[in-house]
N, C-alpha and C positions, 0 to 999 in steps of 0.2 A: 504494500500500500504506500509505504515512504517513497519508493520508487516512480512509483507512478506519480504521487505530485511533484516529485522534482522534476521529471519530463516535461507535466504540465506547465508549471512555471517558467519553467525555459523556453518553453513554445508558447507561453501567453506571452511574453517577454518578445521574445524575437516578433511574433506578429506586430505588437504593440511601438516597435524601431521601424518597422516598417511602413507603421502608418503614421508616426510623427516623420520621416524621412519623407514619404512622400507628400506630408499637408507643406510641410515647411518648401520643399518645391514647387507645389502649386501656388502654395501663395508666393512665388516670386524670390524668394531668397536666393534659388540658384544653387547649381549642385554640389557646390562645396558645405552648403549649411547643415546637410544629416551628420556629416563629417564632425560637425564642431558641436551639436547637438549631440552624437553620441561621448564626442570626448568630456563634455559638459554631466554629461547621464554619469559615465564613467567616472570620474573624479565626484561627486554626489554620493556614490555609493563606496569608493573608501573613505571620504569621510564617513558617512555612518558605519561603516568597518570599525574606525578607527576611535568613534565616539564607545560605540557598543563594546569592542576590547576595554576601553577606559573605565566603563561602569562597572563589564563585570571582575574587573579586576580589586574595583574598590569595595563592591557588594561584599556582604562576609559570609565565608563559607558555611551555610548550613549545616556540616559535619559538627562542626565548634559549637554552634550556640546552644 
């Protein structure tokens, strides 16, 4: 079952680049802007990597309390 939603996620995902890549060319931006749109997506989500390692590192271990 975990399998399966990871698939999913990664296929709602890839649809979901595909169709901000394509709005962002219709509307006129021009074909470099998915480009900078994914790299902008891209950097978005290691910061949240990068936030979520931070929390869970300060959270205290459940084992302890």
């Amino acid at each position: 079952m975990a399998a399966a939603s990871v698939q999913s996620s990664l296929n709602i995902a890839n649809a979901g680049g595909a169709a901000l890549g394509g709005a962002l060319i219709s509307a006129g931006f021009g074909y470099t802007a998915p480009s900078l749109a994914g790299a902008a997506l891209a950097l978005a989500a290691l910061g949240l990597a990068l936030l979520i390692g931070q929390l869970t590192r300060r959270a205290p271990n459940r084992e302890e309390v």
